[in-house]
mmCIF file of the N, C-alpha and C atoms, coordinates in Angstrom:
data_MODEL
# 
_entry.id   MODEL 
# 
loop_
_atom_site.group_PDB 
_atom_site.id 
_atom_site.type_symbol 
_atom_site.label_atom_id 
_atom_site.label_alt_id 
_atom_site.label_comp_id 
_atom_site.label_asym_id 
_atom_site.label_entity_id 
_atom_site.label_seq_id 
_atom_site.pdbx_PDB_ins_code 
_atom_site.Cartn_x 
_atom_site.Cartn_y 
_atom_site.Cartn_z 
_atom_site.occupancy 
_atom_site.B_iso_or_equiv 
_atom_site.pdbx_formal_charge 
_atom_site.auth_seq_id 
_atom_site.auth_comp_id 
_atom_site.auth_asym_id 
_atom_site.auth_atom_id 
_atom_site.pdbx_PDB_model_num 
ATOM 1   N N  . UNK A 1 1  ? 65.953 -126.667 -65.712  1.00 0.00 ? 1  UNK A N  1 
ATOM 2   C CA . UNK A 1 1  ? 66.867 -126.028 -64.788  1.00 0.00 ? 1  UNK A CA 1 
ATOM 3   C C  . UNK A 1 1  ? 68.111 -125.569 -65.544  1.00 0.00 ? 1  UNK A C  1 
ATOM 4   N N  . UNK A 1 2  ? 68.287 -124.401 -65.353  1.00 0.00 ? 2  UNK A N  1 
ATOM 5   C CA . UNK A 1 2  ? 69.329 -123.958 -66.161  1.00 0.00 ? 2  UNK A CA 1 
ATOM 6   C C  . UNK A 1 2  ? 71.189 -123.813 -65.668  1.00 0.00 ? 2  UNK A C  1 
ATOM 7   N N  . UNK A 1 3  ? 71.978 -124.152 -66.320  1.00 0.00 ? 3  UNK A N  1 
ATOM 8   C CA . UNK A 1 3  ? 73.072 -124.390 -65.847  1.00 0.00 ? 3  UNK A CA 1 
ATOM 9   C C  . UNK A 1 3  ? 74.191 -123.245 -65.992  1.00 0.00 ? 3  UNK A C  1 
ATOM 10  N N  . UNK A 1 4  ? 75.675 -122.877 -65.160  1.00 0.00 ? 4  UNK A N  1 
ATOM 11  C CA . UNK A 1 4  ? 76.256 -121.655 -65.680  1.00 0.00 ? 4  UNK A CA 1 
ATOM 12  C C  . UNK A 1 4  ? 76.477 -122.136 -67.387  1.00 0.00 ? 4  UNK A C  1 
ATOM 13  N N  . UNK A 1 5  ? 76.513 -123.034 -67.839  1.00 0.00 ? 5  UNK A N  1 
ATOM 14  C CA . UNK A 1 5  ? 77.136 -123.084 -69.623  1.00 0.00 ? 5  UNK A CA 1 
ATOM 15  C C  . UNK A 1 5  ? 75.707 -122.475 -69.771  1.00 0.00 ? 5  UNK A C  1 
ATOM 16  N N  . UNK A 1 6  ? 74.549 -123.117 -69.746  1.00 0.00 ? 6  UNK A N  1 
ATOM 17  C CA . UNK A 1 6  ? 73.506 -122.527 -70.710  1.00 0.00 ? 6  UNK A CA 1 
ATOM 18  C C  . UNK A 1 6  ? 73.301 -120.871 -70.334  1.00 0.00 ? 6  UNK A C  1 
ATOM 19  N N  . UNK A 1 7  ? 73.448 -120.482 -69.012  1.00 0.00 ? 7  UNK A N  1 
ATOM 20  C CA . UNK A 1 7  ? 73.903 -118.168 -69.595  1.00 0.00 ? 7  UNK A CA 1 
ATOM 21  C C  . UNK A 1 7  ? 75.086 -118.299 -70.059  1.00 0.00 ? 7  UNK A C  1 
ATOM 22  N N  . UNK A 1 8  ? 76.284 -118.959 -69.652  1.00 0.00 ? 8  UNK A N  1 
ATOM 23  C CA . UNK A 1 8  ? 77.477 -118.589 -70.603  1.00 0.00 ? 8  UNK A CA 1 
ATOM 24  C C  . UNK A 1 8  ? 77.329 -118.905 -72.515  1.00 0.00 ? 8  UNK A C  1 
ATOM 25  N N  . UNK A 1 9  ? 75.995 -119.362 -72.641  1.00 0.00 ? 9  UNK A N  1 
ATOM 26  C CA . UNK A 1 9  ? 75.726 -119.284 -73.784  1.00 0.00 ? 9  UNK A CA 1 
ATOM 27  C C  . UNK A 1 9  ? 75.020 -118.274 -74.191  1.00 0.00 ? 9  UNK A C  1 
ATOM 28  N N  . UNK A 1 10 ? 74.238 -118.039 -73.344  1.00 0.00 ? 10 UNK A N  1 
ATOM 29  C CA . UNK A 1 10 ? 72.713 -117.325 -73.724  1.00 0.00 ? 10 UNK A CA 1 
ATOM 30  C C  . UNK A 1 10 ? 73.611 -115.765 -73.789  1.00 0.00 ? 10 UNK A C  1 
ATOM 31  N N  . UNK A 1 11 ? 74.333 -115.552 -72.757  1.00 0.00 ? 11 UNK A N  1 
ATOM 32  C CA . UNK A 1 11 ? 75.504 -114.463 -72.919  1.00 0.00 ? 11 UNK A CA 1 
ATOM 33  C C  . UNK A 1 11 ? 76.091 -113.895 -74.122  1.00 0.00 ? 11 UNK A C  1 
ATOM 34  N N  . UNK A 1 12 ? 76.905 -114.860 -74.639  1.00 0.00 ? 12 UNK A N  1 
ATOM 35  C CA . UNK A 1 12 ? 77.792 -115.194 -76.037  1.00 0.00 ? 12 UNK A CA 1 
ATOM 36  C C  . UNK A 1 12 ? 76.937 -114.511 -76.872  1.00 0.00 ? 12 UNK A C  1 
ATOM 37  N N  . UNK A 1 13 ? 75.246 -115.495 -77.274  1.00 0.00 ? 13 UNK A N  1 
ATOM 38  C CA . UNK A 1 13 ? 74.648 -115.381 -78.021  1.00 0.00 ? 13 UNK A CA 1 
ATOM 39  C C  . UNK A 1 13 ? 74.241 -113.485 -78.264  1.00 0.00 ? 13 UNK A C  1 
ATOM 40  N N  . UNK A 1 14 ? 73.712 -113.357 -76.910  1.00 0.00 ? 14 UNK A N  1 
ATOM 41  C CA . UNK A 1 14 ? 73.238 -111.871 -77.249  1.00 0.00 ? 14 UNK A CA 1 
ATOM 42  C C  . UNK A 1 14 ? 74.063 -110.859 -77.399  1.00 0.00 ? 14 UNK A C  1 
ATOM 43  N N  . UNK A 1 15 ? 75.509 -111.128 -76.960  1.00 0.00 ? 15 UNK A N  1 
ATOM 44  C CA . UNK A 1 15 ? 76.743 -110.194 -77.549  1.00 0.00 ? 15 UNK A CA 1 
ATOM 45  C C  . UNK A 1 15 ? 76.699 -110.415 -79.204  1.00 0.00 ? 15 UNK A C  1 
ATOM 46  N N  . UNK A 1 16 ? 76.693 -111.845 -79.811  1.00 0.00 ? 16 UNK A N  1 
ATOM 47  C CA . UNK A 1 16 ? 76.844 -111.617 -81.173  1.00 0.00 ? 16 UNK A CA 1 
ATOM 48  C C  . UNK A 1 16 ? 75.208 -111.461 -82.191  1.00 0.00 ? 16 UNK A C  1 
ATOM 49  N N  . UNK A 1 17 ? 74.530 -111.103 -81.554  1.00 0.00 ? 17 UNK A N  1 
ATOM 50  C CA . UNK A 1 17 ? 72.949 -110.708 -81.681  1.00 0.00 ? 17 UNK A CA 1 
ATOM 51  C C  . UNK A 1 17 ? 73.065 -109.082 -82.042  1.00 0.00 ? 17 UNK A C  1 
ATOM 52  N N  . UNK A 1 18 ? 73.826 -108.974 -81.160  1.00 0.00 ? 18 UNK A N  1 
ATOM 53  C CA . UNK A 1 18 ? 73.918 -107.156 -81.482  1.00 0.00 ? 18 UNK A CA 1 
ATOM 54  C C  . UNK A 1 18 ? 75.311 -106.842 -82.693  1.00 0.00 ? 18 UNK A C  1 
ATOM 55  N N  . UNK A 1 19 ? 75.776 -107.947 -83.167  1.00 0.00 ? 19 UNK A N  1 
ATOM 56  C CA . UNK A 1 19 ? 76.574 -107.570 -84.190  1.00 0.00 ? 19 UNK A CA 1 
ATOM 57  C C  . UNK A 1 19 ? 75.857 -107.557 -85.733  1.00 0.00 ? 19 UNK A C  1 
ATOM 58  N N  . UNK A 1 20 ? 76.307 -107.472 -86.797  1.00 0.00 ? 20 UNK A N  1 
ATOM 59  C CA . UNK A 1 20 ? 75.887 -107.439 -88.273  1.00 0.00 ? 20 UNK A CA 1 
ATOM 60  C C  . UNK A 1 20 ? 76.246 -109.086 -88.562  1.00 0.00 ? 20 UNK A C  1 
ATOM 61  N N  . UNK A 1 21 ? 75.359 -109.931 -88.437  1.00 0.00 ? 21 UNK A N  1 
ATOM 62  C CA . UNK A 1 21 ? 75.496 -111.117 -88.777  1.00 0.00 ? 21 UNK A CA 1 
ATOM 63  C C  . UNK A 1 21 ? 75.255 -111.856 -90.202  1.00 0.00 ? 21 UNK A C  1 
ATOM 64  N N  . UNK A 1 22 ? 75.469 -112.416 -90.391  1.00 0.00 ? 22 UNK A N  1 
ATOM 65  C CA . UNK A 1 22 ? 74.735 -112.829 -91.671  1.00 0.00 ? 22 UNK A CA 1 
ATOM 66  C C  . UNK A 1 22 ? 73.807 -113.848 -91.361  1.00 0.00 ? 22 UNK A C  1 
ATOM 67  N N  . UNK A 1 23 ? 72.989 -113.962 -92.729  1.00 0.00 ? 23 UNK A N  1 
ATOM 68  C CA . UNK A 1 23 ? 71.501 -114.816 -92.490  1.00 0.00 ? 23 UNK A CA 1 
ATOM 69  C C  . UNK A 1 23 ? 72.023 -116.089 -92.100  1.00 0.00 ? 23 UNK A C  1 
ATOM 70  N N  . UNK A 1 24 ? 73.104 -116.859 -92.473  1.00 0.00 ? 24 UNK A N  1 
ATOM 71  C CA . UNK A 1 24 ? 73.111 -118.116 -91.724  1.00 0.00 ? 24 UNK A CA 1 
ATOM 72  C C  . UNK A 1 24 ? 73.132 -117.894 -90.221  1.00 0.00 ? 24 UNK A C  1 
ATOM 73  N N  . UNK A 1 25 ? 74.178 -117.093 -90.162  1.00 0.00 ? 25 UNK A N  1 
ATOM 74  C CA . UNK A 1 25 ? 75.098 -116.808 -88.751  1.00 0.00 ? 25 UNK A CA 1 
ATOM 75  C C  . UNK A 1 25 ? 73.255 -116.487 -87.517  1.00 0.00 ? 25 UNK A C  1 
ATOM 76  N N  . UNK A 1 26 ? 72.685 -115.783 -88.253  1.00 0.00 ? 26 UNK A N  1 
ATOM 77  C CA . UNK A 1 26 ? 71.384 -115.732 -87.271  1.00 0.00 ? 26 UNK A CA 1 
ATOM 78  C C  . UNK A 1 26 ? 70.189 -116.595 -87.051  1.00 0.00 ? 26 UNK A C  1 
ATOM 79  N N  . UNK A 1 27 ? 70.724 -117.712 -88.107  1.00 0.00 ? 27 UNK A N  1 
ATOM 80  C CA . UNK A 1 27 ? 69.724 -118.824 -87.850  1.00 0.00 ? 27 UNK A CA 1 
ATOM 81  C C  . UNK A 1 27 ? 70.726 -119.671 -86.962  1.00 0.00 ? 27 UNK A C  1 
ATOM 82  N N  . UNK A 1 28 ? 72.002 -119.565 -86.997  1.00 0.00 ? 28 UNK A N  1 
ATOM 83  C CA . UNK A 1 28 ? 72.579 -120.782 -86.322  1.00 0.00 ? 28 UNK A CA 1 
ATOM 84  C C  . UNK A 1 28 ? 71.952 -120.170 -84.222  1.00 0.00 ? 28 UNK A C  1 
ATOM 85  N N  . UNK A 1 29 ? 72.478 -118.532 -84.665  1.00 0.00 ? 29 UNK A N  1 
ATOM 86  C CA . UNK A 1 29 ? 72.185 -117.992 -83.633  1.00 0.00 ? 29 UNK A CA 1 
ATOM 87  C C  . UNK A 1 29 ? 70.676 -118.340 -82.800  1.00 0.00 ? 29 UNK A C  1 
ATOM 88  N N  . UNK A 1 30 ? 69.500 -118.270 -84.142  1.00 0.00 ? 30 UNK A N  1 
ATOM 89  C CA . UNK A 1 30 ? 68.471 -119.013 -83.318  1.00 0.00 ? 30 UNK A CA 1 
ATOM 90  C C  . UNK A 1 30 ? 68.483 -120.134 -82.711  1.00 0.00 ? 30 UNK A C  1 
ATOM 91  N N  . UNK A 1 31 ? 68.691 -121.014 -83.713  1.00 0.00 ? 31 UNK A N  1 
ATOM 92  C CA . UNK A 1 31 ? 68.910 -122.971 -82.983  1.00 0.00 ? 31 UNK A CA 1 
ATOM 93  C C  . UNK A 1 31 ? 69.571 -123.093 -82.076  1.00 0.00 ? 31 UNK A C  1 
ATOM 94  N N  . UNK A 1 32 ? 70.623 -122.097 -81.511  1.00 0.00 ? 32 UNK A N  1 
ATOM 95  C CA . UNK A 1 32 ? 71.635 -122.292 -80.231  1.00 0.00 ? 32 UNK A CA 1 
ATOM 96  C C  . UNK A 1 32 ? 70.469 -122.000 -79.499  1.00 0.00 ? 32 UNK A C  1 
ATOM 97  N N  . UNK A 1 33 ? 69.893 -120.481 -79.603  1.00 0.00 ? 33 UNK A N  1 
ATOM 98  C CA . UNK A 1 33 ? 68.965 -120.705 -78.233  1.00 0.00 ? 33 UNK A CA 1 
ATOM 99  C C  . UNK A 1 33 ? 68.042 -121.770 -78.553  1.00 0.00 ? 33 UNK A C  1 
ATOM 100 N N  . UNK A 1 34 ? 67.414 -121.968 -78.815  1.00 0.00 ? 34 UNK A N  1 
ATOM 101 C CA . UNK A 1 34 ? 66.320 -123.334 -79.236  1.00 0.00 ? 34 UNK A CA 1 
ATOM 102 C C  . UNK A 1 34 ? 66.852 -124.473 -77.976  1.00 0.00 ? 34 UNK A C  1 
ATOM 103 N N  . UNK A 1 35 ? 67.867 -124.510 -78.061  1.00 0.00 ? 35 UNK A N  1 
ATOM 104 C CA . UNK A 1 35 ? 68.900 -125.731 -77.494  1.00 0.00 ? 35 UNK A CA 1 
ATOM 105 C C  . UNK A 1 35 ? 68.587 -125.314 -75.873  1.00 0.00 ? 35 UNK A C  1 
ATOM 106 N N  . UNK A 1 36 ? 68.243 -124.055 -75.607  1.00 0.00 ? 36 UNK A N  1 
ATOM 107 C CA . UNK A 1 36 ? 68.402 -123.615 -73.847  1.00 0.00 ? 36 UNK A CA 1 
ATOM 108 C C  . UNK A 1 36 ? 67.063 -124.244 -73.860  1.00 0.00 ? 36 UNK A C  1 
ATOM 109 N N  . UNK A 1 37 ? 66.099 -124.424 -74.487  1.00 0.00 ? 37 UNK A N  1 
ATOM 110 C CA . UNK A 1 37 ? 64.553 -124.491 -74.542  1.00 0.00 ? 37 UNK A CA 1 
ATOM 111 C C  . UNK A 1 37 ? 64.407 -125.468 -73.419  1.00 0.00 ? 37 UNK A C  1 
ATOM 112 N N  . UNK A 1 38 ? 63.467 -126.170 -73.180  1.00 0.00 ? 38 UNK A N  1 
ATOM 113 C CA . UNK A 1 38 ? 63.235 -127.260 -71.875  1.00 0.00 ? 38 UNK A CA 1 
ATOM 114 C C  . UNK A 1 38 ? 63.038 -128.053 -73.206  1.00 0.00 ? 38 UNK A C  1 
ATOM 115 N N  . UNK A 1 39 ? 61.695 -127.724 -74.296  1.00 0.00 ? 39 UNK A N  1 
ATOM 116 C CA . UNK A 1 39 ? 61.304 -128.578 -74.854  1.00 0.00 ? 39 UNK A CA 1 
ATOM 117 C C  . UNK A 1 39 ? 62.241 -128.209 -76.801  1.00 0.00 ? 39 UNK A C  1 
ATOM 118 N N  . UNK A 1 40 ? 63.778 -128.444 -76.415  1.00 0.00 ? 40 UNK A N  1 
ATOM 119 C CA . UNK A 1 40 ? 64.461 -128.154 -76.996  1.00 0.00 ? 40 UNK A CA 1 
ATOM 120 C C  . UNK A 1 40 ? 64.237 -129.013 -79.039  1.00 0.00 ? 40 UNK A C  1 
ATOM 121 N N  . UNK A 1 41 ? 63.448 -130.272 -78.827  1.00 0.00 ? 41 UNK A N  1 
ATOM 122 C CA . UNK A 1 41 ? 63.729 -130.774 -79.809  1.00 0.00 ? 41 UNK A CA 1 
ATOM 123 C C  . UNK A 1 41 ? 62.444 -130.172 -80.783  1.00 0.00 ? 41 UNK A C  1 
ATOM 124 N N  . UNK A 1 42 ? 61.593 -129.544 -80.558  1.00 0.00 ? 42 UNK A N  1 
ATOM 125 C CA . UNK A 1 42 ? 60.360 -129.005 -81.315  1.00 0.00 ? 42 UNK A CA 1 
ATOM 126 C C  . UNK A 1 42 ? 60.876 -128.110 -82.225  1.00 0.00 ? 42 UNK A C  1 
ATOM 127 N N  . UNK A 1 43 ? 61.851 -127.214 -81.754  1.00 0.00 ? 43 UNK A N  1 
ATOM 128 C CA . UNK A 1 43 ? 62.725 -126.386 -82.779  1.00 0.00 ? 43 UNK A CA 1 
ATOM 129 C C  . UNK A 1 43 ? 63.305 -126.867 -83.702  1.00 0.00 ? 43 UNK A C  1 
ATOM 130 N N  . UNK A 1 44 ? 64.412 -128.094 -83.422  1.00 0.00 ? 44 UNK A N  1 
ATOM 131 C CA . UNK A 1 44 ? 64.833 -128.779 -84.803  1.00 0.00 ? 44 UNK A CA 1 
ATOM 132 C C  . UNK A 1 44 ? 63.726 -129.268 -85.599  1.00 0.00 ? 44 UNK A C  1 
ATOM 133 N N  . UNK A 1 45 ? 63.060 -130.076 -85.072  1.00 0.00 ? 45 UNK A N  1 
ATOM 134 C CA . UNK A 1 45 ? 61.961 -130.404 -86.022  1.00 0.00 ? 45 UNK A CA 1 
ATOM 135 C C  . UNK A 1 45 ? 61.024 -129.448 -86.622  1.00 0.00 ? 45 UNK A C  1 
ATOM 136 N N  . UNK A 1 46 ? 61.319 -128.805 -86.542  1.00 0.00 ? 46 UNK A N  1 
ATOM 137 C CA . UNK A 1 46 ? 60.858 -127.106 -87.098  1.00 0.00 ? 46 UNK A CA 1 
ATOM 138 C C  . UNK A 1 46 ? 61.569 -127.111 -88.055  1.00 0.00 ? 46 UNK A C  1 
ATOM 139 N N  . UNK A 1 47 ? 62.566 -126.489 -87.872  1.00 0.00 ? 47 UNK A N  1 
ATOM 140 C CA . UNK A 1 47 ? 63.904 -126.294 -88.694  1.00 0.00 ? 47 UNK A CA 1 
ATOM 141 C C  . UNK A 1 47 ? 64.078 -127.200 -89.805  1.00 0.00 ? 47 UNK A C  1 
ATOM 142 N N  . UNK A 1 48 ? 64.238 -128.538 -88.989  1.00 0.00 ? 48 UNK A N  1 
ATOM 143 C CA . UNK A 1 48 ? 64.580 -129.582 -90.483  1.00 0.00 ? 48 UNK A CA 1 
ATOM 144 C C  . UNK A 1 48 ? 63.137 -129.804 -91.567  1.00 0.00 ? 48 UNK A C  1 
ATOM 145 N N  . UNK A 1 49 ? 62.204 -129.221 -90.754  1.00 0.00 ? 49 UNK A N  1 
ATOM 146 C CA . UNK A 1 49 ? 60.621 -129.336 -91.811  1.00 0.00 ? 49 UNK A CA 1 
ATOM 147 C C  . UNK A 1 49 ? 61.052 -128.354 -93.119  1.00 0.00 ? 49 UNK A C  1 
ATOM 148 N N  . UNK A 1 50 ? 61.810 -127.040 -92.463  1.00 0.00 ? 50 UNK A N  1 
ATOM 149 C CA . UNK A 1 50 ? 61.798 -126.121 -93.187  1.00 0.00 ? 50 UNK A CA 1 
ATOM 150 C C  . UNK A 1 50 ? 62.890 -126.286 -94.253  1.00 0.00 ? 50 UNK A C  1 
ATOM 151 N N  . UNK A 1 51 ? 64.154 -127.104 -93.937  1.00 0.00 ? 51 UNK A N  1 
ATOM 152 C CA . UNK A 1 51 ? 65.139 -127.874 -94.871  1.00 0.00 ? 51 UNK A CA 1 
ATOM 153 C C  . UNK A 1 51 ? 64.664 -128.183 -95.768  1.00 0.00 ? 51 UNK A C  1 
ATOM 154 N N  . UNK A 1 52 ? 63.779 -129.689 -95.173  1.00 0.00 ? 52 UNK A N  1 
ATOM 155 C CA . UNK A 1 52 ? 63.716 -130.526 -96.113  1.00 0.00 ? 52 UNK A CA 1 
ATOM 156 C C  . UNK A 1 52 ? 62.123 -129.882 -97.396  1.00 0.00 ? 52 UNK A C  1 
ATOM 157 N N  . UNK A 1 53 ? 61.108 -129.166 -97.280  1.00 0.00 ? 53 UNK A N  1 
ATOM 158 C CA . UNK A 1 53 ? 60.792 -128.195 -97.658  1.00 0.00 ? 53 UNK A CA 1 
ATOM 159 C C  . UNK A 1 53 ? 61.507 -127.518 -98.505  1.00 0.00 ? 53 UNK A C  1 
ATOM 160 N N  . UNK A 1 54 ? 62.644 -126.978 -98.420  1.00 0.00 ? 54 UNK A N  1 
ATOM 161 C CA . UNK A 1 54 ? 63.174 -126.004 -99.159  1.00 0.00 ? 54 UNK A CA 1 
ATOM 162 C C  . UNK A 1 54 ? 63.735 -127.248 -100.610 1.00 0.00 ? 54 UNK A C  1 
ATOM 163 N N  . UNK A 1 55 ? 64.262 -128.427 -99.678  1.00 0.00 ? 55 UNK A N  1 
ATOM 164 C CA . UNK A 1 55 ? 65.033 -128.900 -101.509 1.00 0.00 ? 55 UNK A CA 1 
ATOM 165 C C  . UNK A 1 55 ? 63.899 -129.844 -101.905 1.00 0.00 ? 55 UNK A C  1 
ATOM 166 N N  . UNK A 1 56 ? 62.853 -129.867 -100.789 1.00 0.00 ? 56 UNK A N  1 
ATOM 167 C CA . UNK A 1 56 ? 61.926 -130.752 -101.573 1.00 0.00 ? 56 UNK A CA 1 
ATOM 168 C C  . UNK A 1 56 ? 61.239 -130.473 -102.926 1.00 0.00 ? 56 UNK A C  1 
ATOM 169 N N  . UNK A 1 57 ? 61.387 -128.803 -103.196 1.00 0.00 ? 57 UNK A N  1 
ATOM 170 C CA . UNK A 1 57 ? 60.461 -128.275 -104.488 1.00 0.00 ? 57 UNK A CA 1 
ATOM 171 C C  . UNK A 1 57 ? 61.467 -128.224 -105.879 1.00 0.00 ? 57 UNK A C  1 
ATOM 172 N N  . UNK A 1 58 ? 62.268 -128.912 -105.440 1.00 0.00 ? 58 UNK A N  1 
ATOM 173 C CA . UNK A 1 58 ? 63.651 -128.851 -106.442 1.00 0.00 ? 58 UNK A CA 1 
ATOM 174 C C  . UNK A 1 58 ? 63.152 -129.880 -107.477 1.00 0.00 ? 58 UNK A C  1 
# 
C-alpha cells in the first residue's frame, strides 16, 4: 500500500531521472525506487551481490 512520501518520492525521483546524472547518482536513483518495491529487500541483495562481486576479484 502506497503512502503520500512513497509518490512524494517516486515524484522527486523521476524529476531527477530526466536530468544528466551521473553513474552513481542513477544507481542511487535505482535503489530509491527498489525501496517503493513491496518486496523491497531482493534489490539490495542484488545490489550488495554485485558489490561484493566487484572487490571480490581484487
Amino acid at each position: 500500500m502506497s503512502t503520500n512520501e512513497d509518490y512524494e518520492i517516486l515524484k522527486k525521483v523521476k524529476v531527477l531521472e530526466k536530468l544528466k546524472l551521473t553513474k552513481e547518482d542513477k544507481t542511487l536513483m535505482q535503489l530509491i525506487k527498489t525501496q517503493l518495491e513491496f518486496e523491497w529487500r531482493k534489490y539490495l541483495i542484488k545490489t550488495l551481490d554485485t558489490i561484493l562481486k566487484k572487490y571480490q576479484k581484487k
